[in-house]
Biotite code that builds the C-alpha atoms (Angstrom):
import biotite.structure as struc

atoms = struc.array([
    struc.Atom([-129.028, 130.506, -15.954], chain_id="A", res_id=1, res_name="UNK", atom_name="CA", element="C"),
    struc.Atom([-128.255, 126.917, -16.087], chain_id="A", res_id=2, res_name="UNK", atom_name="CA", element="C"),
    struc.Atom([-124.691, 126.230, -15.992], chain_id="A", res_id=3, res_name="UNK", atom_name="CA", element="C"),
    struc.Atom([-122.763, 125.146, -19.381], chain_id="A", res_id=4, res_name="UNK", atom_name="CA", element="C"),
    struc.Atom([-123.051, 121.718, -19.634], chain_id="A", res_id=5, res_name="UNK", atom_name="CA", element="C"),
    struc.Atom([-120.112, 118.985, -19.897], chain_id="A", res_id=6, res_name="UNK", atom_name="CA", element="C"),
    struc.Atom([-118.536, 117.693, -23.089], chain_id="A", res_id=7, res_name="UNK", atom_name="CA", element="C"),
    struc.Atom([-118.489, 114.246, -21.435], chain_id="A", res_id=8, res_name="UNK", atom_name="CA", element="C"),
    struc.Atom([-121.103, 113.245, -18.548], chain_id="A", res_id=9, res_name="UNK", atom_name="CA", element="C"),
    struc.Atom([-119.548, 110.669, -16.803], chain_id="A", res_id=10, res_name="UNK", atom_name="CA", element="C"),
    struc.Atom([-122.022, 111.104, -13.749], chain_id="A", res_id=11, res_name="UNK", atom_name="CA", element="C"),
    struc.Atom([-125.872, 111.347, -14.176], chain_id="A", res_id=12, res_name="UNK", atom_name="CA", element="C"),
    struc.Atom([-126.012, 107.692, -15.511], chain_id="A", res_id=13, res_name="UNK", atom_name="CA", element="C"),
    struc.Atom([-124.509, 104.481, -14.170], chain_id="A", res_id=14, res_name="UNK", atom_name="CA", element="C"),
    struc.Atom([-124.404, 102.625, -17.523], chain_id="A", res_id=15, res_name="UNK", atom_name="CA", element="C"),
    struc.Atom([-124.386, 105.634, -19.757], chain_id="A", res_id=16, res_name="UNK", atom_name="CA", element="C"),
    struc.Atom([-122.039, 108.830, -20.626], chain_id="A", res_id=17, res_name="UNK", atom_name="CA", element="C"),
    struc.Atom([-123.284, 111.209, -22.471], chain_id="A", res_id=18, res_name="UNK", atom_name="CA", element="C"),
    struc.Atom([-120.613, 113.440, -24.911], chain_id="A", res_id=19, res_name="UNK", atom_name="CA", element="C"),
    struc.Atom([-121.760, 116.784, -26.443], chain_id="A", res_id=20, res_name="UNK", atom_name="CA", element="C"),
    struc.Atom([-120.755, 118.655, -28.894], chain_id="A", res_id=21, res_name="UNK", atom_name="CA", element="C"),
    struc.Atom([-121.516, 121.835, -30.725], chain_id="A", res_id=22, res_name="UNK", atom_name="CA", element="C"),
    struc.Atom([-122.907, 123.469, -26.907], chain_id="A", res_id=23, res_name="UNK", atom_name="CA", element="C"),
    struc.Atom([-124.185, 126.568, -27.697], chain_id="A", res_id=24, res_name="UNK", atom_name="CA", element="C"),
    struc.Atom([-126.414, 129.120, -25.574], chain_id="A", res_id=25, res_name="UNK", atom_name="CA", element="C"),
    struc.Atom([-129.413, 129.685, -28.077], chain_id="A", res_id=26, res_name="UNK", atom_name="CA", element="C"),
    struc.Atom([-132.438, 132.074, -27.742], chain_id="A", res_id=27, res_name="UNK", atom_name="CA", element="C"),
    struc.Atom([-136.167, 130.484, -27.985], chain_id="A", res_id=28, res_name="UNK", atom_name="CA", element="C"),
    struc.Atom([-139.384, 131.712, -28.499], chain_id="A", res_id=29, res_name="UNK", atom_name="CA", element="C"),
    struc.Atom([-141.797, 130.523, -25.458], chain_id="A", res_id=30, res_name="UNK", atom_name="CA", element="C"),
    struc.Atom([-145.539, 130.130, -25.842], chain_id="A", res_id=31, res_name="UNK", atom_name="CA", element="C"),
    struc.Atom([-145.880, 133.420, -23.847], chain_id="A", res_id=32, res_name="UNK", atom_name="CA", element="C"),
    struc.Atom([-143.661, 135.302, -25.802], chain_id="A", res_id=33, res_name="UNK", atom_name="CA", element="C"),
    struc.Atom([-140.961, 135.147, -23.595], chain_id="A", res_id=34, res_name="UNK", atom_name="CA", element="C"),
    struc.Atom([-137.449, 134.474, -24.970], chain_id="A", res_id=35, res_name="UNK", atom_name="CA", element="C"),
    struc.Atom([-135.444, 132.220, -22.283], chain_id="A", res_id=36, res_name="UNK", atom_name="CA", element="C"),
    struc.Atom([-131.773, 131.361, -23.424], chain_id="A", res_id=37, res_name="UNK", atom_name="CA", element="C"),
    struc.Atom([-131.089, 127.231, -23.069], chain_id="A", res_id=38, res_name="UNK", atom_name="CA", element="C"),
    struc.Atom([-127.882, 125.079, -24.000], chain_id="A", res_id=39, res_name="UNK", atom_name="CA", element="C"),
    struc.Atom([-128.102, 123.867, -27.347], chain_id="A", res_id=40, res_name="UNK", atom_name="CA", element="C"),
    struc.Atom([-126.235, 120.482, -28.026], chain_id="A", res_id=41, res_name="UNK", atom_name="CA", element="C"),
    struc.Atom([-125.487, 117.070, -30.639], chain_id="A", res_id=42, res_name="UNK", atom_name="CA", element="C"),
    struc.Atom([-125.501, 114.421, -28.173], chain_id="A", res_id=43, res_name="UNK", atom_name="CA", element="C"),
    struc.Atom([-124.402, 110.839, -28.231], chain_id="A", res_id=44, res_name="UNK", atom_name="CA", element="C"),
    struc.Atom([-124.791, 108.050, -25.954], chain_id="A", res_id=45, res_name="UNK", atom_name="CA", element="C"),
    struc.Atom([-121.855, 105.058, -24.711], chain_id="A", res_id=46, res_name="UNK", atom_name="CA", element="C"),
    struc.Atom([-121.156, 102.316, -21.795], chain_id="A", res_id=47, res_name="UNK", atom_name="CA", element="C"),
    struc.Atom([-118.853, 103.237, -19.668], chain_id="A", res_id=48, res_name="UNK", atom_name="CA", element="C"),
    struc.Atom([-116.630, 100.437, -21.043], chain_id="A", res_id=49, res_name="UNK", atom_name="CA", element="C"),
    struc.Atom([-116.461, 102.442, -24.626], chain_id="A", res_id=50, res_name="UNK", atom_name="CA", element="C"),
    struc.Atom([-115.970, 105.719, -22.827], chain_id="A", res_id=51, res_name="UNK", atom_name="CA", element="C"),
    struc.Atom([-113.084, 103.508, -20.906], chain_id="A", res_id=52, res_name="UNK", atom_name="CA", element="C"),
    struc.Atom([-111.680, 102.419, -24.175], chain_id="A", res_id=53, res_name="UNK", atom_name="CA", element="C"),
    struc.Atom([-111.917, 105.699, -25.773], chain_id="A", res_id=54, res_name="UNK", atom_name="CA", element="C"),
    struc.Atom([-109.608, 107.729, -23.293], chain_id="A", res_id=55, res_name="UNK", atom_name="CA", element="C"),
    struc.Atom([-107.385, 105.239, -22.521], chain_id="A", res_id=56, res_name="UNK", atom_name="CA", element="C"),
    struc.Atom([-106.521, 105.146, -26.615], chain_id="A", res_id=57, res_name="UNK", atom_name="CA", element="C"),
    struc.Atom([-106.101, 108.937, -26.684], chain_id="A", res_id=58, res_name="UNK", atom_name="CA", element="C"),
    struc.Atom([-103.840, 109.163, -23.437], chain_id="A", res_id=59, res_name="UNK", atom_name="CA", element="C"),
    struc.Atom([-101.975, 106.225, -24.874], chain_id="A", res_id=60, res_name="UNK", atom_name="CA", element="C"),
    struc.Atom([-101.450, 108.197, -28.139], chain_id="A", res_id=61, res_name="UNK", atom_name="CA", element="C"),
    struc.Atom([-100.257, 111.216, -26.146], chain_id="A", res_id=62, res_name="UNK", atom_name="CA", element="C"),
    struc.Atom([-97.876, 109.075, -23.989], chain_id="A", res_id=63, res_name="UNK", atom_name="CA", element="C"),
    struc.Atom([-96.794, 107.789, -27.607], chain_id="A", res_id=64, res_name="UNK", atom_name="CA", element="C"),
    struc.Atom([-96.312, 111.288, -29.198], chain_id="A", res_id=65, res_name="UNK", atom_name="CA", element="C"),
    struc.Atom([-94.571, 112.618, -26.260], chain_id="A", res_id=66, res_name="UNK", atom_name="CA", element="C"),
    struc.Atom([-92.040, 110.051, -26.108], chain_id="A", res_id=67, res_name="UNK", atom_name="CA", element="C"),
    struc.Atom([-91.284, 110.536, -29.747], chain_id="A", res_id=68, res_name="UNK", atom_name="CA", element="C"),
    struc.Atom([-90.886, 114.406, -29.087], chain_id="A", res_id=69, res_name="UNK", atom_name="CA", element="C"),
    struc.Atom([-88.413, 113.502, -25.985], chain_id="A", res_id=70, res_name="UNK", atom_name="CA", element="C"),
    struc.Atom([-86.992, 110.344, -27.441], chain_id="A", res_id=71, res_name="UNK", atom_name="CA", element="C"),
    struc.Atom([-88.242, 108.475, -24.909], chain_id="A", res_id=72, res_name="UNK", atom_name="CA", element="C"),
    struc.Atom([-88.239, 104.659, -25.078], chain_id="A", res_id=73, res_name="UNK", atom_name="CA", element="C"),
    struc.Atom([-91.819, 103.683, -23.317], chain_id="A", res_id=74, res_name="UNK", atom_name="CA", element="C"),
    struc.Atom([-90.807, 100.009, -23.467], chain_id="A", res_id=75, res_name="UNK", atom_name="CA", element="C"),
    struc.Atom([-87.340, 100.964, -22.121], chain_id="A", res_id=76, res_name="UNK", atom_name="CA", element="C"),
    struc.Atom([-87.547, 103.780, -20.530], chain_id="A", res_id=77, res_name="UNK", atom_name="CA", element="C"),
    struc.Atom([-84.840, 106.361, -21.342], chain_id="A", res_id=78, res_name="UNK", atom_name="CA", element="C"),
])
């Protein structure tokens, strides 16, 4: 069986990453009769750049939360 694939495929493409969502392992009907199991997937398409942008926004809003948890001053420091 192929293995699950990634949420976000940074790697098969130069210019493009690939996120998934909804993976499932479905059953199909072949044209022999045969019932193979495959990945199942929504799939959308960025640049790098927008993947780039994306997770730097969400570790920035992590940073942000945990510094309000800790009371943390990230333009001060502690």
């Amino acid at each position: 069986m192929v293995e699950r694939p990634k949420e976000f495929d940074t790697e098969s493409s130069p210019t493009t990453v690939y996120q998934r969502r909804k993976i499932q392992l479905v059953e199909v009907e072949g044209s022999d009769g045969t019932k193979p199991t495959v990945w199942e997937y929504e799939e959308r398409t960025m640049s790098h750049t927008e993947y780039m942008a994306i997770t730097n926004a969400i570790t920035q809003s992590k940073l942000e939360y945990l510094a309000a948890m800790t009371d943390i001053d990230l333009e001060g420091g502690l």
